[in-house]
N, C-alpha and C positions, 0 to 999 in steps of 0.2 A: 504494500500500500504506500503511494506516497503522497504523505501532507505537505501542502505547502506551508513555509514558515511565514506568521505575518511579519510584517517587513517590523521591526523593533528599532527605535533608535533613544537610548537610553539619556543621550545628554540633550535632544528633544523633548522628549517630557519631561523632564528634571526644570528644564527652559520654561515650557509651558507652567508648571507650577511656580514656578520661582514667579514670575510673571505675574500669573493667578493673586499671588499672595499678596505682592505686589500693590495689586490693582484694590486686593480687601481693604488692604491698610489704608490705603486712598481715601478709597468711599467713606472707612468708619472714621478716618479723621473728619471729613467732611461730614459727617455726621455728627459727631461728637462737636462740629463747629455748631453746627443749624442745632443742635441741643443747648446750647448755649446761647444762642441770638431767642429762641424760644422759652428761655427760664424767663424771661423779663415777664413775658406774656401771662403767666400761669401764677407768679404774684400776685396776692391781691395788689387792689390802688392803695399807691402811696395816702401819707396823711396829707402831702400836701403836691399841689401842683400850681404852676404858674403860665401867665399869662400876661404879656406885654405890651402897652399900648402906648400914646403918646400922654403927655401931660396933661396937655388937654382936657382929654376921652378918660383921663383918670380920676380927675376933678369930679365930673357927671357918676363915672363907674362907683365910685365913696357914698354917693348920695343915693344912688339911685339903685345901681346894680347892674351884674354885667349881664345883657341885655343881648341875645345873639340875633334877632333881628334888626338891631343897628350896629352889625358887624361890618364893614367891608372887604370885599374879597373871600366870602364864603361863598361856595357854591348851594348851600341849604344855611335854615336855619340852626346850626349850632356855633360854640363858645370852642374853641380851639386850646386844649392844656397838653401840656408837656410835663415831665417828672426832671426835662433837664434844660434850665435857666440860659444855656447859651443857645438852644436849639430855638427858642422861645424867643428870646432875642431877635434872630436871624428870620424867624418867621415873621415877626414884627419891622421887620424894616423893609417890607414888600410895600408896605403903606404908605401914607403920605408924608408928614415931617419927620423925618425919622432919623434925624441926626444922632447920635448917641445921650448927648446931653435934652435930647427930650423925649427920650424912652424911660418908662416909667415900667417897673417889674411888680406885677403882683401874684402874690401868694394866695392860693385858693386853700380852704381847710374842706378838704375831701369828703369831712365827717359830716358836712352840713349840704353834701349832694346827694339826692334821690337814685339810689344804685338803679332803679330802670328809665333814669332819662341818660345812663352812663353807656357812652361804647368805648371800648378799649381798640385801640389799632396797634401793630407793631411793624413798625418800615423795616423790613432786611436792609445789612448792610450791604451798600455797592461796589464793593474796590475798586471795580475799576471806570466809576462814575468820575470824573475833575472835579464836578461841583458838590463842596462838601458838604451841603443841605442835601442832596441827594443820596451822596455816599454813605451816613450816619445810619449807624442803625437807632432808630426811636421811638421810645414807648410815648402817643401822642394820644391823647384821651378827647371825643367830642364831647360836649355834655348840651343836651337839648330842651335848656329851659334856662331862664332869668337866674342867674346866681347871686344871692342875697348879700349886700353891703356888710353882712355880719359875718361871711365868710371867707372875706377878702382885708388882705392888709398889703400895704407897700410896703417892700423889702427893699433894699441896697445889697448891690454885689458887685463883684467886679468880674469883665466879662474876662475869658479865657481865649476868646478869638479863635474857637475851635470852626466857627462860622461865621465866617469874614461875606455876607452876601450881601451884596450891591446892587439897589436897583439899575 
C-alpha cells in the first residue's frame, strides 16, 4: 500500500503560531485599551460636573438657572457637562466672546439632577485625530431640563491647555 505523506513543514506552523499569538496579544491589548476608555462609562456621575459660559450668561445663569433652551449651539434642547474642566473650557469657546478672561466655569452639584432627565455619553479617544477636542476621550453628560441656581457655583481654575481650540 502506498500512502502518501502530507506534505509537513514544521518551521511553517511553528510560523503560523508564532504569528497567531502574535496577532492575540494584539487584539487583547487593544482590548484591554477599549476596557479602559469604557471604565469611565460604567461609573456612576460624578458629584460634580461643569459647564462654561461667558460672564455675561453667568450673571443670568446665578439668578435664574441654567436654562438649555437658551443655549447656543445645541442641536436639541439640553445643558452640555463635562466631568473635565479643560474639555468644558474648549467646548465653551465655540461661542461668542470667548476670550479666556470672560469665561466663567461652573460647577454643577450632580446631586441636585433628576437621574432620568441625565444621558451619559463617552467620546472614544482619537489618536490619530490633530484636533485635540476630537482626539480626547470624554465623559460628556446632556442633562435635559433647567438646572437650578442652587446647584450651580462658580469655581476658579487654571486651564491646562490640554484644549487649545480656536474659533
Amino acid at each position: 500500500m502506498n500512502q502518501e505523506q502530507p506534505n509537513f513543514n514544521a518551521e511553517k506552523m511553528m510560523k503560523e503560531i508564532d504569528d497567531f499569538t502574535e496577532a492575540m496579544h494584539r487584539r487583547l491589548n487593544e482590548l484591554d485599551e477599549q476596557e479602559a476608555r469604557y471604565e469611565k462609562r460604567r461609573k456612576p456621575l460624578p458629584e460634580k460636573l461643569y459647564h462654561v459660559t461667558t460672564r455675561e450668561n453667568a450673571q443670568q445663569i446665578m439668578r435664574e438657572g441654567l436654562d438649555p433652551s437658551k443655549l447656543y449651539f445645541e442641536d436639541r434642547e439640553v445643558v452640555s457637562l463635562s466631568d473635565d474642566i479643560d474639555f468644558a473650557i474648549g467646548v465653551a469657546r465655540v461661542t461668542r466672546d470667548t476670550s479666556p478672561q470672560n469665561l466663567v466655569i461652573l460647577e454643577i452639584d450632580t446631586l441636585h439632577l433628576t437621574p432620568s432627565r441625565i444621558h451619559n455619553y463617552l467620546r472614544e479617544a482619537e489618536q490619530d485625530n490633530p484636533d485635540p477636542m476630537e482626539a480626547a476621550a470624554i465623559h460628556e453628560v446632556h442633562y435635559e431640563s433647567t438646572i437650578s441656581p442652587d446647584a450651580i457655583k462658580i469655581i476658579k481654575h487654571e486651564p491646562k491647555n490640554k484644549f487649545k481650540y480656536i474659533r
